[in-house]
C-alpha positions as MATLAB code, in Angstrom:
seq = 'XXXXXXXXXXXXXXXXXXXXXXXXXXXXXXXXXXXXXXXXXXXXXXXXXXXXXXXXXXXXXXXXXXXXXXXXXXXXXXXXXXXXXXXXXXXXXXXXXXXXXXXXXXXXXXXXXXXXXXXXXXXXXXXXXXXXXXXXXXXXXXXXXXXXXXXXXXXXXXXXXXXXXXXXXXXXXXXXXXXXXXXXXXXXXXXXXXXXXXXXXXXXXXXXXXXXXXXXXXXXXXXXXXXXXXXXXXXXXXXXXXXXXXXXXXXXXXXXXXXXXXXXXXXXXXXXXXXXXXXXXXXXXXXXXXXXXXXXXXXXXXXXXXXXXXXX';
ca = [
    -102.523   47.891   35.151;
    -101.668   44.650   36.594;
    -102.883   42.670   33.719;
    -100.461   44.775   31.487;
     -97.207   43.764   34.071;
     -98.091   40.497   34.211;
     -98.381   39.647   30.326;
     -94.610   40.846   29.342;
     -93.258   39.008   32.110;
     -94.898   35.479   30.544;
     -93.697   36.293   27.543;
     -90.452   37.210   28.511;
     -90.529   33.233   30.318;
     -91.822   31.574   27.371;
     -88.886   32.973   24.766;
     -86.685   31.858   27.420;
     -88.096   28.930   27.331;
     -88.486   28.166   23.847;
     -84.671   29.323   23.360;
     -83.748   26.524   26.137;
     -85.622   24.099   23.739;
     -84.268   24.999   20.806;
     -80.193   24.677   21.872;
     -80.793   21.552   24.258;
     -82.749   19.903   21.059;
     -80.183   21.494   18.277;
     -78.121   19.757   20.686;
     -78.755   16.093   20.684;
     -79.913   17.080   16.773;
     -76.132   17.288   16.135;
     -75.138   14.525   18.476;
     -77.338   11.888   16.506;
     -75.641   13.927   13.083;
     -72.103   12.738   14.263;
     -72.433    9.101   14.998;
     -74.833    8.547   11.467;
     -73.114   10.586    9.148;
     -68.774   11.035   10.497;
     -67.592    8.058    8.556;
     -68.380    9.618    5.180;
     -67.744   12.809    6.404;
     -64.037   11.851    6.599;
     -64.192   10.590    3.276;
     -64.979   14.228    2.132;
     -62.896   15.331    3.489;
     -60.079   13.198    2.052;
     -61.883   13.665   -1.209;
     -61.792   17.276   -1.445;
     -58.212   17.876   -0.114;
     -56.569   15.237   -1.808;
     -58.387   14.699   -5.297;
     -55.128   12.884   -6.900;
     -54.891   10.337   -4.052;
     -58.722    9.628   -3.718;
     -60.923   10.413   -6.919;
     -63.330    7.172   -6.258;
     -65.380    7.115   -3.042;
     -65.127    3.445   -2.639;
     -61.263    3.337   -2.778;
     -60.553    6.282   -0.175;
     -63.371    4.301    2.236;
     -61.286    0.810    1.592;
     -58.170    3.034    2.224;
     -58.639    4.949    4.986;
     -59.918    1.750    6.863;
     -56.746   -0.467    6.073;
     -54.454    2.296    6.910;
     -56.119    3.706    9.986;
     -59.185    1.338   10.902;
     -62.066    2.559   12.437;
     -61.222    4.671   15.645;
     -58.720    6.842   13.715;
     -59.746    6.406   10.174;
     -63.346    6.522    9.522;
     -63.966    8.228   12.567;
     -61.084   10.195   12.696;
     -62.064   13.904   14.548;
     -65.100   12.535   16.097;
     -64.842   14.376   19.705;
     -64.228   18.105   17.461;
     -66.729   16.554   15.150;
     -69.130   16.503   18.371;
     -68.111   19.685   19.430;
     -68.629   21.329   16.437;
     -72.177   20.331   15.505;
     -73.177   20.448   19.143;
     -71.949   23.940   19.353;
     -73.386   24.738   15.517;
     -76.813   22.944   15.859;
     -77.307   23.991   19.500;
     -76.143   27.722   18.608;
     -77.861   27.356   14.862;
     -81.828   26.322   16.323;
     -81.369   28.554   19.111;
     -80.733   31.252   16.940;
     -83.173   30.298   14.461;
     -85.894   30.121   16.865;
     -84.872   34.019   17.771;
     -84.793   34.983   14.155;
     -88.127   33.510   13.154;
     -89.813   35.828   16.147;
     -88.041   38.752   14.425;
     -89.237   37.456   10.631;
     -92.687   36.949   12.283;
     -92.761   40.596   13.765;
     -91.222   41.971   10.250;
     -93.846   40.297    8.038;
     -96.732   40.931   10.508;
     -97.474   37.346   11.507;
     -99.463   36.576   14.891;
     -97.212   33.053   15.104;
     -94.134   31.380   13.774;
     -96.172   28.306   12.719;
     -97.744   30.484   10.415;
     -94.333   31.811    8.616;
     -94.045   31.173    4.539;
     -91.079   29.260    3.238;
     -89.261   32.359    2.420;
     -89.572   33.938    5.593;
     -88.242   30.041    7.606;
     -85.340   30.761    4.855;
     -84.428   33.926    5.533;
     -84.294   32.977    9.743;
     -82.223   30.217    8.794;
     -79.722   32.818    6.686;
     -80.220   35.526    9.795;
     -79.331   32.647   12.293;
     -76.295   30.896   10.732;
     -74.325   34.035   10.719;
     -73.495   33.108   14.404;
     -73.399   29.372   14.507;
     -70.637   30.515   11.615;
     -68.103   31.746   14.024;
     -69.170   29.379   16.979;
     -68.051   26.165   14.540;
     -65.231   27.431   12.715;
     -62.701   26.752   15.567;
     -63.556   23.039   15.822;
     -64.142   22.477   12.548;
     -60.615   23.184   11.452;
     -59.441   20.804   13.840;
     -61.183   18.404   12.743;
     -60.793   18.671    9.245;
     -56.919   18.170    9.981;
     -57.383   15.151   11.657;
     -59.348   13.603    9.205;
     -56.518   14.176    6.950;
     -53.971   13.509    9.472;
     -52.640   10.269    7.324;
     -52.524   12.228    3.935;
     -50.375   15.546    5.652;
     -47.977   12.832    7.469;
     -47.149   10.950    3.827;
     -46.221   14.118    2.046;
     -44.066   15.422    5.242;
     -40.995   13.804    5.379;
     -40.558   14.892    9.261;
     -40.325   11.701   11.698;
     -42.196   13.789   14.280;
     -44.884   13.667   11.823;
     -45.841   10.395   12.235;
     -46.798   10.238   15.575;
     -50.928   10.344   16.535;
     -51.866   13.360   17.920;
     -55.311   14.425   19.137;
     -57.284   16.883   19.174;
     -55.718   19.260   22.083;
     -52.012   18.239   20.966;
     -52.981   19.928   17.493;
     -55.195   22.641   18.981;
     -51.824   23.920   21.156;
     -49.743   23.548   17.733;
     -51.901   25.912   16.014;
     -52.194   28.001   19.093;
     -48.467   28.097   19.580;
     -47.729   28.851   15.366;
     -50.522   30.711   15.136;
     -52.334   32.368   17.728;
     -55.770   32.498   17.952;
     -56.224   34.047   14.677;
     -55.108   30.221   13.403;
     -57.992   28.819   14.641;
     -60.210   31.007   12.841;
     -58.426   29.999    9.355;
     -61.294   29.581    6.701;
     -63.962   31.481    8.457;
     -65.053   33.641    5.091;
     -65.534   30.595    3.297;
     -67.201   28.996    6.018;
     -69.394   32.557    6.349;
     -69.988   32.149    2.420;
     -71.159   28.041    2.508;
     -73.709   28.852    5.761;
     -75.472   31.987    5.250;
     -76.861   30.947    1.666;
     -76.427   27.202    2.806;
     -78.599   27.763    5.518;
     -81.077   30.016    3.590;
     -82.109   26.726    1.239;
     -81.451   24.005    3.751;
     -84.455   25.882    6.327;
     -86.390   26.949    3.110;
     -86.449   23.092    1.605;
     -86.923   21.731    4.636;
     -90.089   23.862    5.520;
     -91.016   24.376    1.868;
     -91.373   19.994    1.676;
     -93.115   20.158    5.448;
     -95.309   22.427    3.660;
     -95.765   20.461    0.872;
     -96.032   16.978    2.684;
     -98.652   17.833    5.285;
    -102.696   17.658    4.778;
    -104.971   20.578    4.973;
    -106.035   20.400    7.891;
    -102.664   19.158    9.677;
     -99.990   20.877   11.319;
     -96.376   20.611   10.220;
     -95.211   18.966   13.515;
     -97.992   16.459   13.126;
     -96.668   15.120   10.216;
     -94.879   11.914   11.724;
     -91.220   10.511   11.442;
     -91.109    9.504    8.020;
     -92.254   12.622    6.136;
     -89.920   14.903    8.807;
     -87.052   12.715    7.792;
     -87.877   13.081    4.174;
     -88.015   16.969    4.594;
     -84.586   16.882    6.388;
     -83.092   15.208    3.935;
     -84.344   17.204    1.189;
     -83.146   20.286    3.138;
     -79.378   18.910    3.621;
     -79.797   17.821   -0.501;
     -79.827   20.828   -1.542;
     -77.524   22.786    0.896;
     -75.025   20.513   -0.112;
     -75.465   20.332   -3.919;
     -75.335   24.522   -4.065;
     -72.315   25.040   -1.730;
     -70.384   22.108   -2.129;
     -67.225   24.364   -4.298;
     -66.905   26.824   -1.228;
     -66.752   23.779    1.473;
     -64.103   22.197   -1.010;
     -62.135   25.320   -1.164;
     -62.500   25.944    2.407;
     -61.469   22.319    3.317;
     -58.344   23.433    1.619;
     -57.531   26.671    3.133;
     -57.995   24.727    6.707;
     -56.417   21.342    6.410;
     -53.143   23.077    4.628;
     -52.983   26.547    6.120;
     -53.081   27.981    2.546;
     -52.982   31.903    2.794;
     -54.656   32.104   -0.556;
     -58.336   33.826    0.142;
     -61.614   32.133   -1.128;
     -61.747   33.299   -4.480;
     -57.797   32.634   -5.327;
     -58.016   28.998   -4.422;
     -61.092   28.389   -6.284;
     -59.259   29.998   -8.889;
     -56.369   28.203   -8.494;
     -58.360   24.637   -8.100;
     -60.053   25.185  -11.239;
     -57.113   26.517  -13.416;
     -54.717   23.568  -11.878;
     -57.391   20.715  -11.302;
     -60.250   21.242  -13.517;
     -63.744   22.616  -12.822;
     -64.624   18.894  -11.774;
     -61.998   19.196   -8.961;
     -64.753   21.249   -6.643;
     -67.182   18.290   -7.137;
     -64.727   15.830   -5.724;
     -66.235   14.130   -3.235;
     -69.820   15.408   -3.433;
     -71.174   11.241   -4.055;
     -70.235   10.667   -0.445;
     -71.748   14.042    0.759;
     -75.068   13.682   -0.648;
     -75.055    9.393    0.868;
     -73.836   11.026    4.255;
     -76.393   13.914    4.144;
     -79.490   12.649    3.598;
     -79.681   10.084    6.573;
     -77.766   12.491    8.776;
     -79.961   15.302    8.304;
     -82.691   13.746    8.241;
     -81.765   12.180   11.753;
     -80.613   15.319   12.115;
     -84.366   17.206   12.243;
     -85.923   13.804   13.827;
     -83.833   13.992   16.852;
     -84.842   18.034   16.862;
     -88.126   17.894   16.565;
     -88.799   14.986   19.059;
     -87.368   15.811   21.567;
     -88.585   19.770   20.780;
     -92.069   18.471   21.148;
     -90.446   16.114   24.697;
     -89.373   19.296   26.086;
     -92.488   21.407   25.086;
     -94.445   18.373   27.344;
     -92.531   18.760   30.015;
     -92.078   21.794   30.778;
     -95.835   21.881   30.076;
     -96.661   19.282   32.426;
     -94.335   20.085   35.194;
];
């Protein structure tokens, strides 16, 4: 009878455990994201929401640094940029780690380790459903101020033209909008996740898979082939939801009321199909060394904090 006690209790410590991991390495996973990948973020962003101003990524990057420089141009909405990977990653791996217990329990697996592609996938689609709502917030903000320069030329408003940061335009939108306005774009952003996620986990795992020896395990498999899998996994989540993050960059950065499917509509009828691909060069040079640093910084220091806490 004791024995029986005794064993729920460890296992109830080692899923809190493992869930401390996972956010405090999702964590510094999005950290390293920000500072690697930001600049060309913002040139996405620019990209995508202003296709007649910017259709070449070397011009908008030339652009954007003699207008604004480096602090506010390139790395324009850095601090919501921080808080919105450290809240998705942190949120997203905590989660994930959750959901692959659940997909391991579902498909009758003794260990997560031993999960197949689709079933890492389908964690990954479970598990982004709540880093969803965590990010959207900060990710609007950031979006605007990354196209701060661009909405201040077209408004003719002196106010306009002053700097503001981060909380300046988070009261605005609180004060026009409510709280509802901060949520502005969250179907689309629902829409690009849940499938994102679904093939960014299943390449990532899937090339793991692929990459490691028969007799090796997948977090054996050393920096360079983890980085290669992360970037394979960002690739392709990236190449297959690139027209809902344009349309949702949109809907954000102008407050368009239109839903999801009217302003892809209206992109495509006004702009040409070619007008949801705007910007997708930079995307795929920013992703693969971001996400790739991305799942490097997780994994390490996963496997740090496994030692420790083993250790002490």
């Amino acid at each position: 009878m004791e024995n029986r006690e005794i064993v729920p209790e460890i296992n109830n410590v080692n899923h809190v455990k493992d869930g401390v991991i996972d956010f405090t390495a999702g964590c510094l996973g999005g950290i390293a994201l920000v500072y690697v990948g930001q600049p060309l973020d913002t040139i996405k962003v620019k990209m995508q929401t202003f296709p007649n101003m910017y259709k070449e990524m070397i011009f908008c990057f030339k652009e954007t640094y003699m207008q604004d420089g480096i602090a506010r141009g390139l790395y324009a909405g850095t601090v919501p940029a921080l808080v919105t990977n450290i809240a998705e990653n942190s949120v997203l791996f905590l989660c994930y780690g959750f959901c692959q217990k659940i997909m391991a329990k579902a498909t009758s697996v003794a260990n997560v380790d031993e999960l197949s592609t689709l079933s890492n996938a389908s964690a990954g689609f479970l598990a982004s459903f709540f880093s969803s709502v965590a990010i959207c917030p900060t990710e609007l903000i950031k979006c605007r101020l990354q196209a701060m320069h661009e909405i201040r030329k077209l408004q003719s408003d002196s106010l306009n033209n002053r700097y503001i940061g981060p909380l300046k335009l988070t009261k605005q939108i609180l004060k026009k909008d409510g709280v509802t306005g901060l949520f502005k774009g969250l179907v689309p952003t629902l829409v690009r996740e849940m499938p994102g996620y679904f093939f960014f986990f299943g390449g990532y795992e899937g090339t793991r898979e692929l990459l490691r020896k028969t007799d090796q395990k997948k977090e054996d498999l050393g920096l360079f082939k983890t980085m290669v899998a992360g970037g394979v996994g960002g690739g392709l989540f990236w190449t297959l939801t690139y027209p809902v993050d344009v349309a949702k960059s949109r809907i954000q950065v102008t407050g368009s009321n239109d839903n999801l499917v009217q302003t892809i509509l209206s992109i495509v009828k006004n702009e040409g199909l070619g007008t949801l691909y705007n910007g997708l060069k930079p995307t795929l040079i920013r992703t693969i060394p971001a996400t790739a640093t991305l799942f490097a910084a997780y994994e390490y220091s996963k496997k740090f904090f496994h030692y420790i806490f083993k250790n002490y």
